[in-house]
C-alpha positions in Angstrom: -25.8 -19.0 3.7 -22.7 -18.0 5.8 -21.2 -15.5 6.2 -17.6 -14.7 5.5 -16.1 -11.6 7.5 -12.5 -10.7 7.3 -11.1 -8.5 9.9 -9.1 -6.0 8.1 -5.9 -4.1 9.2 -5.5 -0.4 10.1 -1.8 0.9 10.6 -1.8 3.1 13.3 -0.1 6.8 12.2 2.7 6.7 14.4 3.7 3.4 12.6 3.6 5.3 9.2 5.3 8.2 10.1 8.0 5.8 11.7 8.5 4.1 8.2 8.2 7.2 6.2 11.6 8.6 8.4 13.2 5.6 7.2 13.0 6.2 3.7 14.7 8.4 1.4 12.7 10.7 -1.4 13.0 12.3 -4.3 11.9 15.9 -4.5 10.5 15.9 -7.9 11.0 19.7 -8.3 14.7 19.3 -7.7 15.4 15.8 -8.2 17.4 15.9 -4.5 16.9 12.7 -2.5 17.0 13.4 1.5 15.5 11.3 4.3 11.9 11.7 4.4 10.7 14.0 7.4 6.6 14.6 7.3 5.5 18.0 7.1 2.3 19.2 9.6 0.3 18.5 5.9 1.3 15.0 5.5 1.2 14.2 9.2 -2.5 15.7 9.8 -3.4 13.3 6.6 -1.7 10.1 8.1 -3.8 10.4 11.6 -7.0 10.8 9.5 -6.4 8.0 7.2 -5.5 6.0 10.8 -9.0 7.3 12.5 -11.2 5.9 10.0 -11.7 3.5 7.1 -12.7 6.3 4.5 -10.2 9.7 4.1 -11.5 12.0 1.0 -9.1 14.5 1.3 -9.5 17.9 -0.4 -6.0 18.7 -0.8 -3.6 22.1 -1.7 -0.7 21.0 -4.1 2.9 20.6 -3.2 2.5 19.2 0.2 3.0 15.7 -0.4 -0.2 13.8 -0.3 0.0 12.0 -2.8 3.4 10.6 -1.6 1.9 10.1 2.1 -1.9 8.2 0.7 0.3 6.1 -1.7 2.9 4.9 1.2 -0.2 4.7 3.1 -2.2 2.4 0.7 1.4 0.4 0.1 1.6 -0.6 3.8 -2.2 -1.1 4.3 -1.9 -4.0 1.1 1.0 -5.2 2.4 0.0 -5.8 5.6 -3.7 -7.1 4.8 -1.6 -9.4 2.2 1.0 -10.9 5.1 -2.4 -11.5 7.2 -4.3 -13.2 4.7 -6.8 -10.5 3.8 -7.1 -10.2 -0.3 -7.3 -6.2 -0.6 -7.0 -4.0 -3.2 -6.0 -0.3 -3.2 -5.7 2.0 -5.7 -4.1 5.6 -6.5 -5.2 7.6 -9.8 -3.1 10.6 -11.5 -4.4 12.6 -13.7 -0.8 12.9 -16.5 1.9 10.4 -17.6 4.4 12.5 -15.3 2.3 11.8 -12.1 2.1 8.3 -13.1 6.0 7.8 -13.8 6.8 9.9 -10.6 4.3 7.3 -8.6 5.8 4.5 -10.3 9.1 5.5 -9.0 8.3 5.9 -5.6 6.8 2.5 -5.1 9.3 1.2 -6.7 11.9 3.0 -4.1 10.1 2.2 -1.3 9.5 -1.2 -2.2 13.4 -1.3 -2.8 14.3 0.5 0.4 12.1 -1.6 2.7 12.7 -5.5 1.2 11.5 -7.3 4.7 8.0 -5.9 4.1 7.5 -6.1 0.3 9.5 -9.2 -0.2 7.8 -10.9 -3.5 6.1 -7.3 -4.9 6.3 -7.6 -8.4 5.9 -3.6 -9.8 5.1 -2.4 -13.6 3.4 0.8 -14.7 0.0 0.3 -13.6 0.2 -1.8 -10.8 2.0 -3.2 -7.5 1.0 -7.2 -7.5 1.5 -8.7 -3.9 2.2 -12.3 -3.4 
């Protein structure tokens, strides 16, 4: 029987953090939008996810990881998707806030970055690639 192997893609951090500086947030404490700058936190949490193909992150709240893992896992579909690779990522939140609040962010970012998520159709449980 052969074998099929598929040669997945890993974004290197730098390339996340780059894209995360281009996008504008939405503190969801304050409801202010500002350019997104990545805290030490989020950062230190990029270049892990980057160094390996498993991150389990325990995690203190209110430092963004959630934002950074779900931009993370957005990219990481996206580009396995543009190279052929059928992937599948997932997020879970534990309340109907975090899911609304997770919702809206890929649905910004999505919006914000139209070259790489050209075709992304979005609804409340899911972000279907082309």
């Amino acid at each position: 029987m052969d074998e099929c192997k598929v040669s997945l893609l890993w974004l290197p951090s730098a390339a996340v953090i780059g894209i995360a500086g281009r996008l504008e947030i939405t503190d969801h404490r304050t409801g202010s939008t500002r350019r997104w700058k990545p805290n030490a936190e989020q950062i230190r949490l990029m270049d892990a996810t980057a160094s390996g193909r498993w991150v389990f992150a325990a995690k203190p709240r209110q430092v963004g990881a959630t934002t950074v893992t779900e931009l993370d896992d957005l990219l990481w579909v996206a580009a396995n998707d543009h190279a052929g690779n059928r992937v599948r990522a997932a997020l879970y939140v534990d309340t109907e806030e975090k899911l609304r609040e997770r919702q809206a962010f890929a649905e910004s970012v999505v919006r914000q970055l139209p070259d790489l998520f050209k075709g992304c159709d979005i609804n409340s449980e899911r972000v279907q690639f082309p």
